[in-house]
DOVEX-179442 format. One line per field, with one value per residue (C-alpha): x, y, z. Coordinates in steps of 0.001 Angstrom, whole numbers. Last residue first. Example, Ala and Ser with C-alpha at 12.3 -4.5 7.8 and 13.67 -1.06 7.14 Angstrom:
u = 13670,12300
v = -1060,-4500
w = 7140,7800
END
This chain:
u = -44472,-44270,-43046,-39515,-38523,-35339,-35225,-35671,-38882,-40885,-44876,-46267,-49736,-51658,-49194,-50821,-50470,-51026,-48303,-45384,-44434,-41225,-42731,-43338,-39740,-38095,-40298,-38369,-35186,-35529,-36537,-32916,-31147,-33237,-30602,-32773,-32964,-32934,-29109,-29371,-30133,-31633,-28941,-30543,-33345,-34518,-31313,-30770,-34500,-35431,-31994,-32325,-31726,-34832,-37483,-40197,-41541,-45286,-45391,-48964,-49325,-51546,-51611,-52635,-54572,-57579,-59313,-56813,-57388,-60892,-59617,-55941,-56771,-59326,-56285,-53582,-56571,-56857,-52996,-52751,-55207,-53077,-50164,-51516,-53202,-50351,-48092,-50286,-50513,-47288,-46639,-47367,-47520,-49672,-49551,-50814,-50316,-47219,-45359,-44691,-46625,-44734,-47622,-46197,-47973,-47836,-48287,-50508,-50430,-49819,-46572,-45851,-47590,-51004,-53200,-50138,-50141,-53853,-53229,-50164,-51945,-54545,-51629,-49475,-52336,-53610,-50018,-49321,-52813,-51748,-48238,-46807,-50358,-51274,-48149,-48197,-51445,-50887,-47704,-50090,-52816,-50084,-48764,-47886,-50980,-51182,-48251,-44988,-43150,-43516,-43494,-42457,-42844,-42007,-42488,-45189,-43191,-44967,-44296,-44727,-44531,-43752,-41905,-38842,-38345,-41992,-43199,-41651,-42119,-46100,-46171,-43722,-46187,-49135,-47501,-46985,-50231,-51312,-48926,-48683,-45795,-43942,-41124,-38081,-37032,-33763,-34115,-32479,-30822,-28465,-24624,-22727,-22303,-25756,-27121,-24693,-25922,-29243,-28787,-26955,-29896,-32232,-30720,-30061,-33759,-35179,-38757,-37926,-38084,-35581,-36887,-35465,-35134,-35513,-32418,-32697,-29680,-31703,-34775,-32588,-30418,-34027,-35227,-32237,-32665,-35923,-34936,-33593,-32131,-33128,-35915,-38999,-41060,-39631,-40608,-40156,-40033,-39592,-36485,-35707,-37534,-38756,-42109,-41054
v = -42732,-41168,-37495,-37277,-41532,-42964,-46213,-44805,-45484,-47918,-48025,-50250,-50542,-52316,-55409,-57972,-61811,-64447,-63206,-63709,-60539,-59162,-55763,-55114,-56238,-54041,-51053,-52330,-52515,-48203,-47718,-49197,-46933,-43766,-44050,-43346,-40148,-39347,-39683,-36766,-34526,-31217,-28143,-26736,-27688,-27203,-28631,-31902,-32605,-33229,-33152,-36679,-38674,-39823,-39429,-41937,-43538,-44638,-46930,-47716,-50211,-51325,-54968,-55026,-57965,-56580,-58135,-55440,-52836,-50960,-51930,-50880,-47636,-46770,-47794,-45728,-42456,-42545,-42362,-39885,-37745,-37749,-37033,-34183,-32636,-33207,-31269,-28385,-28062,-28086,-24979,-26893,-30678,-33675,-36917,-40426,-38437,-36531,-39992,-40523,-41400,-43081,-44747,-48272,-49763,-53202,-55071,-57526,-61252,-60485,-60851,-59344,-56566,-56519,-54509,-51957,-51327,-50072,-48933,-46171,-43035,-43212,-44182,-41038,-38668,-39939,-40352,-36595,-34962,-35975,-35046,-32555,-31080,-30591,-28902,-26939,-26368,-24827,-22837,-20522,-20742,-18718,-20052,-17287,-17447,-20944,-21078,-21723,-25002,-25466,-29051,-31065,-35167,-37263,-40922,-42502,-46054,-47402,-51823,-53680,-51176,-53149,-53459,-51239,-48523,-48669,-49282,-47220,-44155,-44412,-44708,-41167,-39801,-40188,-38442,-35140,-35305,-35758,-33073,-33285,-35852,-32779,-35757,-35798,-39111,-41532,-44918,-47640,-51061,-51891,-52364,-50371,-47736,-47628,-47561,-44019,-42393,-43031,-40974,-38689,-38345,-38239,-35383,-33562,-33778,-32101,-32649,-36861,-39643,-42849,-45762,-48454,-52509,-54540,-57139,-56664,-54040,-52099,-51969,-50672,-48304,-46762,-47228,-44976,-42772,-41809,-41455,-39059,-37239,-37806,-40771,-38196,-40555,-44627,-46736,-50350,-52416,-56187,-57974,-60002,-58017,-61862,-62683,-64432
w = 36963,33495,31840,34353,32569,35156,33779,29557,28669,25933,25699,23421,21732,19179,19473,17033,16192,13398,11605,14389,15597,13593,12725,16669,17401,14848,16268,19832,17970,16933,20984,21706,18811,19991,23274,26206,28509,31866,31996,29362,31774,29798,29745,27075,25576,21923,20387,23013,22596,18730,18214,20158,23433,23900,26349,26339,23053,22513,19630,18236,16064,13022,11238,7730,7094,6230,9335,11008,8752,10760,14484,14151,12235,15064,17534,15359,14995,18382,19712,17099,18114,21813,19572,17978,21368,23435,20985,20242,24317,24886,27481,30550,31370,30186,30355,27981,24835,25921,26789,22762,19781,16706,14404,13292,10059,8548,5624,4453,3728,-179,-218,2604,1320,-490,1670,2481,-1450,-795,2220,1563,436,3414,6107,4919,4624,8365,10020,8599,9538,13151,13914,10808,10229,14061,14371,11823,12703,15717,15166,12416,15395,17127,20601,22697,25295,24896,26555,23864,23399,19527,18388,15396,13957,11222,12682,10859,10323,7244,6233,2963,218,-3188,-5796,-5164,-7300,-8747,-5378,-3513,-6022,-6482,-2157,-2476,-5378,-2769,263,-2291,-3650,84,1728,5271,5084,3942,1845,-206,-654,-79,-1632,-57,-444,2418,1081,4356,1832,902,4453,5027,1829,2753,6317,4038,1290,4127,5500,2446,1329,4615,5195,5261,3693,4078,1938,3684,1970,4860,5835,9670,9558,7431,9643,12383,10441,9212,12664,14246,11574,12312,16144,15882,12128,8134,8708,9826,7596,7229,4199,4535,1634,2555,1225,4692,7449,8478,10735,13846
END
């Protein structure tokens, strides 16, 4: 299996979810976390919380949207920690509104948080990506989720960024793959989460799964041995409502 040990993973969405949960994850496996996310006092606490247990990590302020603003976060990993060795595109948002209420202003902020993010953030990050692991290559995990295999009412911005998503991990896959830097697509059930719990109330959280067992399954993609590749992976909680 491929050792976390001193690699430079840097984490979007890391502040809250399941973010953190991969950023404690990571940690815990010996990888050095950059924790970015929208909101600088969440990262700093989620960082604050790795540094006390002794974890090396660099808390950022991040719109994963932004390219100058994606690029100077790749220019700060590296100079802070040599290298940028693994990218978990997990920042995400959604609006539940019919199309009928959904502005186009709600639309692509949507779009820009779930799809343009994973592109700016992957495009910024390849070049260091193409020499990490010491010069094996790095890798990349795109967080998708149930909505891009199934569809249901009043989500439509949502289905259509992380159905994109779902294409532009595979494409990714296929074009950096002989490049050495291995792509993956993680496609995450319900969770229990903020970004659940606050939006609905009174949702069963019995139907739900922990973020902190999806978090080990992204450890278990980045730990593959070298010469192999899990493009996709699809974890649930037992009782899943959004998949048979």
């Amino acid at each position: 299996m491929t050792s976390l040990e001193n690699q430079t993973a840097l984490v979007t969405g890391a502040g809250s979810g399941l973010g953190a949960a991969i950023a404690r994850a990571l940690s815990a496996a010996g990888a050095r976390v950059v924790v970015a996310d929208i909101n600088q006092a969440a990262a700093d606490k989620i960082a604050g919380e790795l540094d006390a247990a002794g974890r090396h990590v660099l808390p950022l302020a991040l719109d994963v949207a932004d390219a100058k603003a994606a690029g100077e976060a790749v220019v700060r990993t590296v100079g802070h920690f040599g290298s940028l060795d693994i990218l978990i595109n997990n920042a995400g948002t959604d609006v539940t509104k019919s199309i009928d209420e959904l502005s186009f202003d709600e639309w692509d902020r949507v779009i820009a948080t779930n799809l343009r993010g994973p592109f700016v953030m992957c495009k910024a990050a390849v070049d260091a990506l193409r020499q990490g692991d010491g010069g094996r290559g790095g890798q990349v995990v795109n967080v998708a989720s149930t909505a891009a295999k199934r569809a249901w009412p009043n989500a439509s911005a949502y289905h259509a960024s992380k159905w994109g998503l779902v294409g532009l991990s595979h494409a990714l896959h296929a074009e950096l793959r002989p490049q050495g830097v291995r792509v993956s697509t993680l496609i995450a059930g319900g969770m229990r989460t903020p970004f659940l719990l606050d939006r609905f109330e009174g949702i069963d959280q019995t139907k739900l799964q922990d973020p902190a067992n999806v978090a080990e399954a992204v450890r278990m993609l980045l730990q593959m041995p070298r010469e192999s590749v899990i493009p996709e992976l699809m974890v649930l909680p037992v009782l899943e409502t959004s998949w048979p």
